[in-house]
C-alpha atoms as one frame of an Amber mdcrd trajectory, in Angstrom:
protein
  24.779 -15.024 -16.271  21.699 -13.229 -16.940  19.534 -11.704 -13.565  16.297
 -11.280 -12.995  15.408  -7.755 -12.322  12.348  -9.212  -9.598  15.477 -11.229
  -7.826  17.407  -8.547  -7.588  14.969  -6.373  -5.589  14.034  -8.449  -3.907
  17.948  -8.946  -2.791  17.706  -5.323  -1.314  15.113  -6.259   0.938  17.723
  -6.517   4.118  18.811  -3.030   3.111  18.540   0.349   4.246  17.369   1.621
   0.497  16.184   5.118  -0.571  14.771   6.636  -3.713  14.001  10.289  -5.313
  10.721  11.560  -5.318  10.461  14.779  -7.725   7.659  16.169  -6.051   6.065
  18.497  -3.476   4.930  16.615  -0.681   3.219  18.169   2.577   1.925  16.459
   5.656  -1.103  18.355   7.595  -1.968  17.920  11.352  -5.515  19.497  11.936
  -5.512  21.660   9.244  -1.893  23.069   9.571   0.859  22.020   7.049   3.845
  20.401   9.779   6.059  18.814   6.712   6.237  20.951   3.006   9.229  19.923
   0.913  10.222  19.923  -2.454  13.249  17.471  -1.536  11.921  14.293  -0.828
  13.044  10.868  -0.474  11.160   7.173  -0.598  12.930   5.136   2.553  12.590
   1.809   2.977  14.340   0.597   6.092  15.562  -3.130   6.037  12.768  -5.599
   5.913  10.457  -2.951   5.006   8.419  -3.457   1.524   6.933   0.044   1.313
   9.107   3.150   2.313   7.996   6.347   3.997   8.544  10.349   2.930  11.346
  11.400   4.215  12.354  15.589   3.841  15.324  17.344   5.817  15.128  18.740
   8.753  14.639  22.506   7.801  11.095  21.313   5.958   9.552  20.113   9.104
   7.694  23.147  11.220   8.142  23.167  14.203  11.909  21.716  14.239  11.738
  18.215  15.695  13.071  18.018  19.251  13.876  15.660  22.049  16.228  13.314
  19.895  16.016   9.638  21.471  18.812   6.788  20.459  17.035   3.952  18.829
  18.418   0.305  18.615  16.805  -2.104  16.200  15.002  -5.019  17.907  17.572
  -8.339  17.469  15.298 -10.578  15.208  13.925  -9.181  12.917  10.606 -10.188
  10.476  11.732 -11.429   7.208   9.393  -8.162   6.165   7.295  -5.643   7.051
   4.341  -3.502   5.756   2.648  -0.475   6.275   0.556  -1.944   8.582   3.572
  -2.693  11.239   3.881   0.160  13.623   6.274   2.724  12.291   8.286   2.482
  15.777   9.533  -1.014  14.708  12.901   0.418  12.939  14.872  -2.405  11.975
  18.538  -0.054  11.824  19.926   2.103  14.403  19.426   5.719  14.157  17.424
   8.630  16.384  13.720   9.343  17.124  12.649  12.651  16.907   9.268  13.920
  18.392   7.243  16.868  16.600   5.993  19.425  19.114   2.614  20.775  17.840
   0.282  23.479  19.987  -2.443  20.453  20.043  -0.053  17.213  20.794   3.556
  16.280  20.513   3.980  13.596  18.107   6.135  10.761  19.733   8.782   9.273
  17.662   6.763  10.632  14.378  10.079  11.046  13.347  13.401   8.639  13.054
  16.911   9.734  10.717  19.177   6.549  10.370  22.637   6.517  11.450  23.754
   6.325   7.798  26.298   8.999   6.805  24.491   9.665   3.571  20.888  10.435
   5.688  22.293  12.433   8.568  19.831  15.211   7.719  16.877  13.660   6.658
  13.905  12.315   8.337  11.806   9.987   7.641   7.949  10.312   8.503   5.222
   7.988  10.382   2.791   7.668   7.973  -0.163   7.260   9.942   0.743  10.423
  12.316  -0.525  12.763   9.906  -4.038  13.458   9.149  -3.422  14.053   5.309
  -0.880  13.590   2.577  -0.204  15.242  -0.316   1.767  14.826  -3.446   1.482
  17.979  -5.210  -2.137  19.092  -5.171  -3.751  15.433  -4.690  -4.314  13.740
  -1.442  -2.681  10.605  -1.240  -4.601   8.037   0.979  -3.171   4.068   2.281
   0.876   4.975   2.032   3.470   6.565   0.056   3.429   6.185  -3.424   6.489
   3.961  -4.854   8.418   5.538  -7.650   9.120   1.730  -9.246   5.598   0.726
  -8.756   3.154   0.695 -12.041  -0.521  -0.890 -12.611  -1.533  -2.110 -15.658
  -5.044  -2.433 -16.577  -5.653  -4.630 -19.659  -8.944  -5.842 -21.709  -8.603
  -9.529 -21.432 -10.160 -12.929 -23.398  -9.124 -15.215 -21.175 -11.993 -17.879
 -18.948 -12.191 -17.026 -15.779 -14.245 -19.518 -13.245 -14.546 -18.491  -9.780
 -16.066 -21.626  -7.516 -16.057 -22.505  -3.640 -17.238 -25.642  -2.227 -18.151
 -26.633  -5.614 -20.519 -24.013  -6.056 -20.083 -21.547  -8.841 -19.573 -17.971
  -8.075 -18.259 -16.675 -11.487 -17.834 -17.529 -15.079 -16.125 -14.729 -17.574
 -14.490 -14.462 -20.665 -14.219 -11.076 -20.189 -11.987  -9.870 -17.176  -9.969
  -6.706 -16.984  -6.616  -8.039 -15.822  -5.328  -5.892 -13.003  -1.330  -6.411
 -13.395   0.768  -4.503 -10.285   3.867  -4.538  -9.309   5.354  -7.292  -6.749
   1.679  -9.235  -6.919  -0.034 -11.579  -8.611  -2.628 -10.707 -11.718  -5.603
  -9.779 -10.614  -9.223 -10.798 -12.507 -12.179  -7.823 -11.810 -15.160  -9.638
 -13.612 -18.427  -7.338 -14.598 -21.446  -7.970 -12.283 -23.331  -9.624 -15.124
 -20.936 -12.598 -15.054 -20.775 -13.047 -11.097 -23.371 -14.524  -8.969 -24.745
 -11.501  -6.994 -27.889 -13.263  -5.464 -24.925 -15.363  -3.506 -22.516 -12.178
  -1.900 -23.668 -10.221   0.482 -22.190  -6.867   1.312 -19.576  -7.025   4.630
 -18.476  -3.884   6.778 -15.048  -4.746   5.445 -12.890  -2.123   3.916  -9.489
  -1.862   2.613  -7.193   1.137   0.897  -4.903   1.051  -1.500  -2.590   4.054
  -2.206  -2.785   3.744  -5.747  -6.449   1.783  -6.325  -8.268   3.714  -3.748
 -10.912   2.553  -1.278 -12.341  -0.690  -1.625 -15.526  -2.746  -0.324 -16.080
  -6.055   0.148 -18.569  -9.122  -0.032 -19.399 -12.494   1.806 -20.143 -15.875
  -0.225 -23.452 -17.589   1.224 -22.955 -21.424   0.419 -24.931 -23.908   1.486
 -26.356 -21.935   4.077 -22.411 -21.260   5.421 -20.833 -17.812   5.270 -17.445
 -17.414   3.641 -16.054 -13.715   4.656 -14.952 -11.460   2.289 -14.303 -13.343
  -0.749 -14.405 -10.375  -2.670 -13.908  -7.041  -3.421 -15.003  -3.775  -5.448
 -13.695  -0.245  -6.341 -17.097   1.851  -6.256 -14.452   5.238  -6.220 -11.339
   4.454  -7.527  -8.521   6.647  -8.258  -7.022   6.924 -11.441  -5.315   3.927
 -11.570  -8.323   1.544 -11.159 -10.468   3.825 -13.189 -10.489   0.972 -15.019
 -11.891  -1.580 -12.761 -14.719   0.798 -11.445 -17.249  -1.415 -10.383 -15.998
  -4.847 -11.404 -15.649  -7.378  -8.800 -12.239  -9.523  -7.939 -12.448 -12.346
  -6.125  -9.724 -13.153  -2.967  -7.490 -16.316  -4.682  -6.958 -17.469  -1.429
 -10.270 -17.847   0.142 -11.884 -19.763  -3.761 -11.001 -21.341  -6.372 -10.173
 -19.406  -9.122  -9.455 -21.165 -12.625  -8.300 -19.391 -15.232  -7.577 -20.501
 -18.836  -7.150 -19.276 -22.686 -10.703 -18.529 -23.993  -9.196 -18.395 -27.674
């Protein structure tokens, strides 16, 4: 019997699951590298859909002290992502704390009790004031070896409405396709009603997109939040989407059909 490949991650999900990562990676605390390795690992502990650096022991300066016995909480979420607290670890292993000259870091550590991780440790994200892969900051989370955007030209018609009211109409998207989401549609301005969105305080990252900013819907006099988005600065991967503007499936109606 033939498998999907998407079933079958997603079968790994109540795993504890690690990958390589063939790259330098170094964690700074004001200024001062705490974490350089050239051995890395992606972790994922169970339930968690984005894993965390991990590095040995030796590559974290100073040495991580006061080890602390950790034991998973009983229920677990059917998943978690990098916005859940890092301290929520879902298998049993031991917390480590980082002592630096301007603040410990609590538990910014945890190494599994899995024979084939005794040594390694895996890293709270948010801890750190910068990441790096190589020479390039990496911003939002880890990047995922298995993970890939596509960026395509596309002829398909895309209508964007809410409340009846049209927001959109495009024959030209660029179709964002990622990894473990839906497609994406980023329209050009000249296509979307910009008298009706006004610019919200709202901001989101994403590790591989970049920073993005968002807009409220005026209709009939009633604010919808955030019913899109834009990437004003993106990183490489949604060079091609500079500018463009997506709209949030789940707050309109998008319809989306073969233009020819």
């Amino acid at each position: 019997m033939a498998t999907s490949t998407d079933d079958l991650l997603r079968s790994t999900l109540p795993d504890l699951r690690w990958a390589a990562v063939p790259k330098r990676v170094r964690a700074f605390s004001h200024g001062e590298a705490v974490v350089d390795a050239t051995e890395v690992r992606l972790i994922s502990e169970p339930f968690r859909v984005v894993g965390v650096y991990a590095v040995p022991r030796s590559a974290i300066h100073p040495a991580p002290v006061d080890p602390t016995p950790v034991t998973p909480e009983d229920d677990p979420p059917p998943f978690l992502t990098p916005h859940d607290d890092f301290a929520r670890h879902t298998t049993p292993g031991t917390a480590w704390t980082i002592p630096l000259p301007g603040g410990a870091l609590a538990g910014a550590g945890f190494t599994p009790d899995d024979p084939d991780l005794a040594d390694w440790v895996l890293l709270d994200w948010d801890a750190f004031d910068e990441w790096r892969e190589e020479e390039q900051t990496v911003i939002g989370h880890p990047h995922d070896p298995h993970s890939r955007i596509d960026c395509l030209a596309g002829g398909r018609h895309v209508v964007v409405t809410v409340d009846g009211q049209l927001l959109a109409d495009s024959t030209r998207p660029v179709i964002l396709v990622e990894t473990g989401f839906p497609p994406r549609y980023y329209l050009p301005r000249e296509d979307v009603r910009m008298d009706l969105l006004t610019a919200t305080d709202t901001h989101t990252v994403c590790a591989y997109k970049g920073a993005a900013s968002y807009w409220a819907a005026t209709v009939d006099g009633r604010p919808v939040e955030d019913v899109a988005w834009t990437y004003p600065e993106p990183l490489h991967d949604g060079e091609p989407v500079r500018d463009l503007v997506c709209f949030a499936d789940d707050r309109v109606d998008v319809a989306v059909s073969l233009a020819n």
